[in-house]
Structures are given as structure tokens and as C-alpha cells.
C-alpha positions in Angstrom: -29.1 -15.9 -37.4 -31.9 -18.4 -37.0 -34.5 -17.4 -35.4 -36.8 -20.7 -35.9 -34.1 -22.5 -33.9 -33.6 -20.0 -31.5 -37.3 -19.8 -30.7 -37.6 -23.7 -30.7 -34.8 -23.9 -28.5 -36.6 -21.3 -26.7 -39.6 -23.2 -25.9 -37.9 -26.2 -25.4 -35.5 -24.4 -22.3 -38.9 -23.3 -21.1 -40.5 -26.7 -21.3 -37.5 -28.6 -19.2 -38.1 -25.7 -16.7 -41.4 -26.4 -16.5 -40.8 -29.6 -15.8 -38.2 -28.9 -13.0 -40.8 -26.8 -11.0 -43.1 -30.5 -11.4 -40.3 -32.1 -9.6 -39.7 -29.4 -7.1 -43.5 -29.2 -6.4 -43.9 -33.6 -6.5 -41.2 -33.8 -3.9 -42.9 -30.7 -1.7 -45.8 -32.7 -2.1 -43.8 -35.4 0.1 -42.5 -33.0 2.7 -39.2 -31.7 1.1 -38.3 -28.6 2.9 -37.5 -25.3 0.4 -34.2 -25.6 1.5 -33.1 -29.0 0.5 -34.5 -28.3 -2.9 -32.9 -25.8 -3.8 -29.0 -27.8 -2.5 -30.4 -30.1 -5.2 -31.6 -28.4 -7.9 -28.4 -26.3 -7.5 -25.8 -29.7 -6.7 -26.4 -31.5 -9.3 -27.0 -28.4 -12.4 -23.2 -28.3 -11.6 -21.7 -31.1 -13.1 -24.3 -30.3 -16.2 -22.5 -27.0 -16.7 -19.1 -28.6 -16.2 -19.5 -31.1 -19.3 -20.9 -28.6 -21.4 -17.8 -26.7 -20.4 -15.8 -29.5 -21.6 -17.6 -30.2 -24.6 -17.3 -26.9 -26.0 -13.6 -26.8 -25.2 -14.1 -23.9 -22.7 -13.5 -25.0 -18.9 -10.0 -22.9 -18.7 -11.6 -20.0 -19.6 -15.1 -20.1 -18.9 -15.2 -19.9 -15.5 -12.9 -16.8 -15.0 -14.4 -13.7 -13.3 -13.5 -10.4 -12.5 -16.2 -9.6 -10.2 -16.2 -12.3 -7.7 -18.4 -10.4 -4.8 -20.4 -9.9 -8.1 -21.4 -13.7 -8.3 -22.1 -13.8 -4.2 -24.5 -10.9 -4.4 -26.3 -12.2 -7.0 -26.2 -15.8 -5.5 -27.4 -14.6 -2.6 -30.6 -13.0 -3.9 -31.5 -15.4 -6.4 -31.1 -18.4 -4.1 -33.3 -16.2 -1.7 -35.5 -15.8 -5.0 -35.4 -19.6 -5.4 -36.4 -20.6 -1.8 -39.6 -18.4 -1.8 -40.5 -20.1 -5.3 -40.3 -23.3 -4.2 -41.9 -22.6 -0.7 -44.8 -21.3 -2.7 -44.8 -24.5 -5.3 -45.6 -26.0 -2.5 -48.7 -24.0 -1.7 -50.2 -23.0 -4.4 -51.2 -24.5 -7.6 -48.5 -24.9 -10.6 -50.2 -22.1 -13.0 -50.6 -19.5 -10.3 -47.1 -19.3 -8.9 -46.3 -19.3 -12.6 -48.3 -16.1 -13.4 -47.3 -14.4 -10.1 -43.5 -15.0 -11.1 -44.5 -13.2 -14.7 -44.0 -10.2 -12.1 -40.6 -10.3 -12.2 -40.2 -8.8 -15.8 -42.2 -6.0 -15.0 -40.5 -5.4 -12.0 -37.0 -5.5 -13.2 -38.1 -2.2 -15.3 -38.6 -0.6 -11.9 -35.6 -1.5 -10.4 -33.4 -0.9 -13.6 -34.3 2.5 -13.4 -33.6 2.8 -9.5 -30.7 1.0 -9.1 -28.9 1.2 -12.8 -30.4 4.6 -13.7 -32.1 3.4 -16.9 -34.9 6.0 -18.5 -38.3 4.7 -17.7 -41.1 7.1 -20.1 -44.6 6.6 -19.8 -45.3 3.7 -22.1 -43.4 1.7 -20.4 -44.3 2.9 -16.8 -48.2 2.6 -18.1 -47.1 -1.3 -19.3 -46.1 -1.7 -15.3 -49.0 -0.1 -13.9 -51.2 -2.9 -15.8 -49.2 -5.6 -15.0 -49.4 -4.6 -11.4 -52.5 -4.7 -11.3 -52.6 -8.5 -13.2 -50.6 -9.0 -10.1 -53.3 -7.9 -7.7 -56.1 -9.6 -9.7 -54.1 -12.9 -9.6 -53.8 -12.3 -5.7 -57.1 -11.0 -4.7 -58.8 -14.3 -3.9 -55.7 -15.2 -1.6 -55.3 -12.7 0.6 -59.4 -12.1 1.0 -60.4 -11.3 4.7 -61.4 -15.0 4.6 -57.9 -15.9 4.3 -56.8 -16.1 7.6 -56.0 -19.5 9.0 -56.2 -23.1 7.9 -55.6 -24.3 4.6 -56.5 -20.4 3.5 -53.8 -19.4 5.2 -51.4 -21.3 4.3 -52.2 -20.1 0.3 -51.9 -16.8 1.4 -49.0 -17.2 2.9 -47.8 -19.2 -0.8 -49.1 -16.2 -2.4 -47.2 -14.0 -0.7 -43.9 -15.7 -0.8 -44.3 -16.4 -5.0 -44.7 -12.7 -4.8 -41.7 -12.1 -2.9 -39.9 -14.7 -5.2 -40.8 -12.3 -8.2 -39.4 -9.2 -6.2 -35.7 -11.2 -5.6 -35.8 -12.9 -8.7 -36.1 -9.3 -10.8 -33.5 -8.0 -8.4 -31.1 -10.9 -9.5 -31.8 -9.7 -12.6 -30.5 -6.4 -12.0 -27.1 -7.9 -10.7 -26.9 -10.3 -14.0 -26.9 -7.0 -16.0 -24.4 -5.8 -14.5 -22.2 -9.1 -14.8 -22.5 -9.8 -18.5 -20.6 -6.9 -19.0 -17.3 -8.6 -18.0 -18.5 -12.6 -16.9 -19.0 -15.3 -19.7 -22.8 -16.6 -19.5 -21.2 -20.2 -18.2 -19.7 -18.0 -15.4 -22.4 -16.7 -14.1 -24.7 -19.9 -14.1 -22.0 -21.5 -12.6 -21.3 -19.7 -9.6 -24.7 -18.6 -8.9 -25.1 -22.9 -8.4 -21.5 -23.0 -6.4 -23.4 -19.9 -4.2 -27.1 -21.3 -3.7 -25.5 -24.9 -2.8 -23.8 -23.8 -0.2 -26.3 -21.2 1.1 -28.7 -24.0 0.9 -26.8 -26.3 3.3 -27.7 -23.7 6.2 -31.2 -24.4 6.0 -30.4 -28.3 7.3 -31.0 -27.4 11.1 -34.7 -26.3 9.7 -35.5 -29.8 8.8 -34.1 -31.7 6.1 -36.0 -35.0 5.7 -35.7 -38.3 4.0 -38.2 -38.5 1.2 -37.9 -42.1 0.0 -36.7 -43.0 -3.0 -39.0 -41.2 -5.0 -38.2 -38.0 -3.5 -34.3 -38.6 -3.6 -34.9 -39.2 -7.9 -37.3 -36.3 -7.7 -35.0 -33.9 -6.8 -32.1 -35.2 -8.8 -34.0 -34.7 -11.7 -34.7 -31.1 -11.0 -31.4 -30.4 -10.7 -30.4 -32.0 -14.1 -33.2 -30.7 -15.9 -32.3 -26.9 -14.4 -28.6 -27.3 -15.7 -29.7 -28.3 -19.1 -32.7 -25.9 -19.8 -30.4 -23.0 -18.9 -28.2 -24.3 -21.6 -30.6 -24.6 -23.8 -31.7 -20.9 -23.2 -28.4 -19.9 -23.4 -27.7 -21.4 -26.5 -31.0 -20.1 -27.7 -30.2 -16.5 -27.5 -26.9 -17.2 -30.2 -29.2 -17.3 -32.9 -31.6 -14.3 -32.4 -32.4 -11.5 -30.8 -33.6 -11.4 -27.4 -37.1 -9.6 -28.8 -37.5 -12.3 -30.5 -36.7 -15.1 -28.1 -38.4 -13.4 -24.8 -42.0 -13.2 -25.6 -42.0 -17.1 -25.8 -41.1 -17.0 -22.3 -45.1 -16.8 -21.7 -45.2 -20.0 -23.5 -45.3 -21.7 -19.7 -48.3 -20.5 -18.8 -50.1 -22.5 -21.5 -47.5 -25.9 -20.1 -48.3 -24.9 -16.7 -51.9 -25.2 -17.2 -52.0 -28.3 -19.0 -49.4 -30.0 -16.7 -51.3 -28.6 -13.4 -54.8 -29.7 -14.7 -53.3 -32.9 -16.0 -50.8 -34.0 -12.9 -51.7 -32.4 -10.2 -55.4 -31.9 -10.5 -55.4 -28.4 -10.3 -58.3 -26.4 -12.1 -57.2 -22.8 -13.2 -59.9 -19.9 -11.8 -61.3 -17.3 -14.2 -59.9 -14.6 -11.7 -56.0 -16.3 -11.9 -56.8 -16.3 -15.9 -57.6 -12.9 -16.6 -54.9 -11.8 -14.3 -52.1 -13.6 -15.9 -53.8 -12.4 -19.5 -53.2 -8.4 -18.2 -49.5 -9.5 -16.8 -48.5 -11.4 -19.9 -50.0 -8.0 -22.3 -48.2 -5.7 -20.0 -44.8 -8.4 -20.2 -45.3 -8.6 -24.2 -45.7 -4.7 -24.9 -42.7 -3.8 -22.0 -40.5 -6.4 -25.0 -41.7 -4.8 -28.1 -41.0 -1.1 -26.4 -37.2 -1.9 -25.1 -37.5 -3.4 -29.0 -38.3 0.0 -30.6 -36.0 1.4 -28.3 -33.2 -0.8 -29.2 -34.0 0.3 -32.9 -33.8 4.0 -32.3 -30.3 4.4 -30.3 -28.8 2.2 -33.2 -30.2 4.5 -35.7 -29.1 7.3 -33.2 -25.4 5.8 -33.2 -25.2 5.1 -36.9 -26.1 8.8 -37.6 -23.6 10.0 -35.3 -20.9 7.6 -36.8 -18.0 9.2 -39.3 -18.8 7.5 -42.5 -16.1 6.7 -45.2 
């Protein structure tokens, strides 16, 4: 245990992602099509996870799975997770799809409970109820009766699809819970790549472009820097807890400001501010309850444990 390390790494995972959605957003910003992102940013993590395969000694036995159609479910709805955040990275400014994806935790509560049949009590369902309405606050000014065509338009339209991205991205989550149960961490990351690469090469009739050179070493990067920060996090989470590691996750909102402002010119609102402040509180107490929670059924199991 180390949890100054685990939270450094942590941060630092968070960071590299951070800058992968700069790339992704830069090259929509020269006309790259959702689509062809995401064959990139899912191509070329896959060598990544390969070498730190090999460097840990682990490629024979990393990559095998029991629940293949496991890995394509999941593939499937976080590449579709990963289109509509990229679609609306290039819509909306940096911080905003950042707080609207903050949804996704909360969400994952609410379909944990309807699709795994997890307990949900009332501190927890009151934590969702606030962050929902974060949500709303952060959307309000998007989808305003004034939002109807035009450049308006097109926001709401980004609003809607980050939103969406949140929905499939804490339904992805649901399938990952299931798969850690018998997949290695490697596995799943690598087959979820193997699964949106492939599902992204469908989206070529839609328009795949040349971006230049630029865009070619834009979205190159953003697939190395994906493969490595999900390293990082994974390696993060062997020296702590995940209550302690997760509540940095909000960490982003502070990069994504500062890179959005600094970058790409973009000046948070006070609305998209106080929103994201009630959707990371309700995200921060949801952590500390499944925390507690965590505490009690391992008090609950010792007492019920033969002693001797």
C-alpha cells in the first residue's frame, strides 16, 4: 500500500487523458469525423498495451478470456460511448463536455441496481437526484427555446450527444463489472481497442478525410496517450483503494478549465460552474457511501467468520 503513489499516478492517468480529449477536440477542430477518431485513438492504444504486456512478462496469459461475447458487448457500447464524446468535443467547449461526462458515475448507480440488482437506499438515490439536477443546470443554457438552429443548434445537439456519451459510457461500466470477475484488467482494455477499431472502420462511408499532417500526428497521439493513461490508472489502483484513488478523478475539471481557457479560448460560464460543483458533490458523497458500505459488509463478514 501506497496511497501517495497511487493518487499521483492517479492524477497523472487523468492528466494524459486530458490531454487525449485536446487531441481528439484539435483534430475535430480540422474536420476529423467522430469516427476516424475513435479507429485512432483505439489503433494505435494497441501496440501500447501489447509492450506493457511484454514488459511485465504477461502477453501468454494476459489476454485470455472466458467471456468473449463479454468483450463485444462492452466494445460495442463504449465505442458507441466514445463516438458521442468525441462528436460532442467537437461542439462544445472542453470543460462542459467534461462535467456533462461526470454523469456517468452517477448513472452507473442507477443501472447497477437495474441491471446487476445492487441495493440502492436513499443516501445514495438522494446523491443521484442532485447530481441530476447538476446535469440539468449544466444543460439548461443549451437546449433553451433559443437553441434551435445555427451555431445554437449545433451545441445543443453537442449537449445532447455528451449526454448520451455519459448514459453508454456508465452502461460500459456495468459490463466491465461484470468482466473483472473472470478477465485480467489487460484483457479487457485490450479487446475493448480490438472491438472499437474495427467498429470504427464502418463509419468510413460517412466521410473520412485527410487532415494534413497535423491532424494525421494529432490523432496518433491520442491514441498513444489513451493506451498509456489507462496504464497508468491501472497501475494506480495496485497501491490503494479505489475510495481513495476515485475522488481525484474530479481532478480534470480543474485541467479542463485551465487547458480550455488557455488553448482553446474557451471561458467557463457561472451556470456550467455551479452545475459541475453539484455533480462533482453528488460524485464525491456517492464514493464515500459505497466507502462506508464497503466497511460495513467486511465487518459484517468478519463477524460471521469461525475464529480460531
Amino acid at each position: 500500500m501506497n496511497p501517495l503513489r497511487a493518487i499521483g499516478l492517479k492524477v497523472l492517468s487523468v492528466a494524459i487523458f486530458m490531454a487525449m480529449a485536446s487531441c481528439i477536440k484539435a483534430a475535430a477542430a480540422l474536420g476529423v469525423p467522430p469516427g476516424q477518431a475513435v479507429f485512432f485513438r483505439s489503433a494505435f492504444a494497441i501496440p501500447v498495451i501489447i509492450l506493457w504486456l511484454l514488459w511485465q512478462h504477461d502477453l501468454a496469459h494476459g489476454l485470455e478470456t472466458k467471456h468473449p461475447m463479454g468483450h463485444l458487448w462492452r466494445g460495442l457500447v463504449g465505442g458507441t460511448a466514445m463516438a458521442l464524446g468525441f462528436t460532442s468535443l467537437g461542439l462544445l467547449p472542453l470543460p462542459e463536455v467534461t462535467a456533462i461526462g461526470y454523469a456517468a458515475p452517477i448513472l452507473i448507480v442507477i443501472f447497477a441496481a437495474m441491471f446487476l440488482g445492487e441495493e440502492v437506499r436513499i443516501f445514495r438515490l438522494t446523491a443521484v437526484l442532485v447530481g441530476m439536477i447538476g446535469v440539468v443546470i449544466v444543460l439548461s443554457p443549451r437546449l433553451s427555446v433559443d437553441s434551435l438552429d445555427g451555431v445554437t443548434g449545433w451545441q445543443a445537439f453537442g449537449a445532447l450527444t455528451a449526454l448520451m456519451g455519459a448514459v453508454f459510457m456508465a452502461l460500459a461500466q456495468v459490463f466491465v463489472r461484470k468482466l473483472v470477475a473472470t478477465e485480467t484488467t489487460a484483457a479487457i482494455v485490450f479487446y475493448f481497442s480490438i472491438t472499437t477499431t474495427v467498429l470504427s472502420l464502418f463509419s468510413i462511408p460517412f466521410g473520412w478525410i485527410w487532415p494534413g499532417t497535423l491532424g494525421v500526428l494529432l490523432l496518433i497521439a491520442s491514441g498513444l496517450l489513451g493506451g498509456i493513461a489507462q496504464i497508468v490508472l491501472t497501475n494506480s489502483y495496485r497501491y490503494a483503494p479505489t475510495s481513495v484513488i476515485a475522488p481525484f478523478e474530479y481532478s480534470s475539471m480543474i485541467m479542463a478549465l485551465a487547458i480550455g481557457y488557455v488553448v482553446f479560448d474557451e471561458v467557463p460560464t457561472a451556470t456550467m460552474i455551479a452545475g459541475a460543483g453539484l455533480i462533482v458533490t453528488a460524485g464525491l458523497f456517492i464514493i464515500w457511501r459505497e466507502n462506508r458500505l464497503g466497511l460495513e459488509r467486511g465487518k459484517a463478514r468478519r463477524a460471521v467468520t469461525p475464529q480460531g
